[in-house]
N, C-alpha and C positions, 0 to 999 in steps of 0.2 A: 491150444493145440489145433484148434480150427485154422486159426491165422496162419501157422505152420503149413500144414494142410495144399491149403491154397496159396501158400508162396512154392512149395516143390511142386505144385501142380503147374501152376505159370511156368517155372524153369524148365520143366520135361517141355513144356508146348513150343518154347522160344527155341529150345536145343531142336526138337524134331525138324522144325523149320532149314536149319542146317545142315546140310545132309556132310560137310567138313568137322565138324565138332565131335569133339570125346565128348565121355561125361566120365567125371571125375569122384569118389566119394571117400571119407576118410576120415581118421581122426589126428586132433592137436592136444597137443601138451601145453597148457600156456600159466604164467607166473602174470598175475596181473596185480600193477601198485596204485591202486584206489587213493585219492584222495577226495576229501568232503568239508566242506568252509559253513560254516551258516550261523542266524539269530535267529535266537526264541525269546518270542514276548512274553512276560510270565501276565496269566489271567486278568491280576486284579492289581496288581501292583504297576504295570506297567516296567516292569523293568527289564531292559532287554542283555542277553546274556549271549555271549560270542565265544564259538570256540573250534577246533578243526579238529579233522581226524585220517592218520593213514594205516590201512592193512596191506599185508602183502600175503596172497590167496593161491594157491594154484587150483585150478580147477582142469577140468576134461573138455574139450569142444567136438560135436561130430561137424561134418560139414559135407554140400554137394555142391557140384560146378559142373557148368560145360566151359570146355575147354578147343579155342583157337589154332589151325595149326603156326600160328606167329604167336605164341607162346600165352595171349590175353585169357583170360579166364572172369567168367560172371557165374554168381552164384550165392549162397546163404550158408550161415551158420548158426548153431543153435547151441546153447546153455541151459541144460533145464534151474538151476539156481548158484545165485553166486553170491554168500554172505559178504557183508559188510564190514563185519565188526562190531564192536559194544563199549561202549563208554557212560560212565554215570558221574552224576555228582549231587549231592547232598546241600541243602538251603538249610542253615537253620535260623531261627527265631530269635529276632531282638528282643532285650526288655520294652516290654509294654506294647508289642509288637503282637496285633489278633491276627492280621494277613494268611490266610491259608493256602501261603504258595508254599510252603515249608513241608521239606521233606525230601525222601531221595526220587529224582530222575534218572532213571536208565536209557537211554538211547541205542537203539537197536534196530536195524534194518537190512534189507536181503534183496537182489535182483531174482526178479522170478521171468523166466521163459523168457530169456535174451533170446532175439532174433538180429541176423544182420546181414540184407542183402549188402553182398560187396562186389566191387570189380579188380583187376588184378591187370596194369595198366605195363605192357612189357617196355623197357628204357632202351633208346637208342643207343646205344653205347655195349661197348665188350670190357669185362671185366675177366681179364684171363685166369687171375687167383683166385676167384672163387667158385669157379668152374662151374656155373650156373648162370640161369638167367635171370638178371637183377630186373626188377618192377615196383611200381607204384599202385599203393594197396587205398583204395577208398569206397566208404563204406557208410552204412544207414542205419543204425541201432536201434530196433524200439523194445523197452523194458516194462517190467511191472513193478516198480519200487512198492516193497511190503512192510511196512513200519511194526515193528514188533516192542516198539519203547514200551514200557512203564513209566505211567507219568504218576505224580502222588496226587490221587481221588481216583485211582482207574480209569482214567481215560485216557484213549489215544489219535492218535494222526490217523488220517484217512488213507489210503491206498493209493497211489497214481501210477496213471502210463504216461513216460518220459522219453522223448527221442534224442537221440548221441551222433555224430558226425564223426568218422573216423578218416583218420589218415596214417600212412606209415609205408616204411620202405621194406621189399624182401627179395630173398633168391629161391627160385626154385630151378627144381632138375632132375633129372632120372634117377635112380638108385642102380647100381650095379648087379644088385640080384634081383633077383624075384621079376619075374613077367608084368608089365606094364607098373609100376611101383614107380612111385617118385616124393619127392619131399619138396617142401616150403618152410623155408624160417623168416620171418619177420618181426617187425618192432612196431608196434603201431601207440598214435594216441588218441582217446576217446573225447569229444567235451561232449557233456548231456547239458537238457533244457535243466532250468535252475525248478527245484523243486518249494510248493509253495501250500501250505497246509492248516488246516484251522482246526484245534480236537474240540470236541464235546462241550469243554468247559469253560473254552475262549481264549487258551493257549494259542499263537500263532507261532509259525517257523517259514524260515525261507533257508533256503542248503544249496550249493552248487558242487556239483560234483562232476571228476576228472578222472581216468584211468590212464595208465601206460603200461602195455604187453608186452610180453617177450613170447614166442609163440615159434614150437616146432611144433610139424605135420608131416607125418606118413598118408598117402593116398594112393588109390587105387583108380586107373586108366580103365577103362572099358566100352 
């Protein structure tokens, strides 16, 4: 929440600077489709076990921006969590087989306090059909991945901060009602840094992980 903090505190100081600029704030609606690749080494056995995983999540975004009058926009968004998903699967034991990697693994993990300074890059070009103005959305993600797995002995993965590079195209525009109102819809896609992890017991994993958004926004001009 600190980190938060002092990124809207930076924003206000950059917007005040401009004596042209709105400031924009509001909330999105967005359907985000997660995908996650990775190996786990199993402890003692050495054996490594590969497998993928996709959800599809919707979740709430707030968001603040100063806003350009040539339509650009810079500013942050926030997610306070955004589950993952759950997947398990079951080792069991050979004859004559002592190895105590046996038993079930559950897999389980959650994006805690997305942040994501972004810019909103207006396209030269007229698109008369969609009666807004089209831009280029890119963006800086840093995350808390929270590993909530059950592993068999109780142990688990450590906690990391992961950064994501986003890009994506969208339209925004005024809304016909309501006093300074305006919407954004866009498409965006996420790639985050590969995550890399060691539990307790000598477990290792390596994961990479992907998003792509689909994302409406109501905001408010002032």
């Amino acid at each position: 929440m600190k980190k938060l903090i002092a990124i809207v505190s930076s924003l206000f100081l950059v917007t005040s600077i401009s004596a042209k600029a709105e400031m924009g704030m509001g909330i999105s609606g967005a359907v985000h489709m997660l995908d996650g690749s990775g190996t786990e080494t199993t402890r003692q056995s050495g054996e490594k076990n590969t497998g993928s995983h996709s959800e599809d999540i919707a979740v709430p975004e707030l968001f603040i921006e100063a806003i350009n009058d040539n339509g650009a926009a810079f500013g942050l968004s926030y997610i306070m969590t955004r589950d993952m998903g759950t997947r398990s699967r079951t080792d069991s034991e050979s004859p004559g087989d002592t190895d105590s990697d046996d038993g079930t693994y559950t897999a389980k993990a959650e994006f805690d306090d997305v942040i994501k300074v972004y810019g909103d890059l207006p396209l030269p070009v007229d698109v008369p059909y969609i009666g807004g103005l089209p831009y280029v959305h890119i963006g800086v993600q840093h995350v808390t991945l929270s590993t909530l797995e059950s592993l068999n002995g109780g142990t688990s993965y450590p906690n990391e901060n992961l950064l994501g590079t986003t890009v994506g195209l969208g339209v925004k525009g005024d809304l016909p009602y309501g006093n300074n109102m305006y919407y954004k819809t866009e498409v965006t896609y996420t790639d985050f840094e590969t995550y890399e992890g060691k539990s307790s017991a000598g477990n290792s994993v390596s994961a990479d992980l992907d998003s792509t958004a689909l994302r409406i926004s109501i905001g408010y001009k002032f």
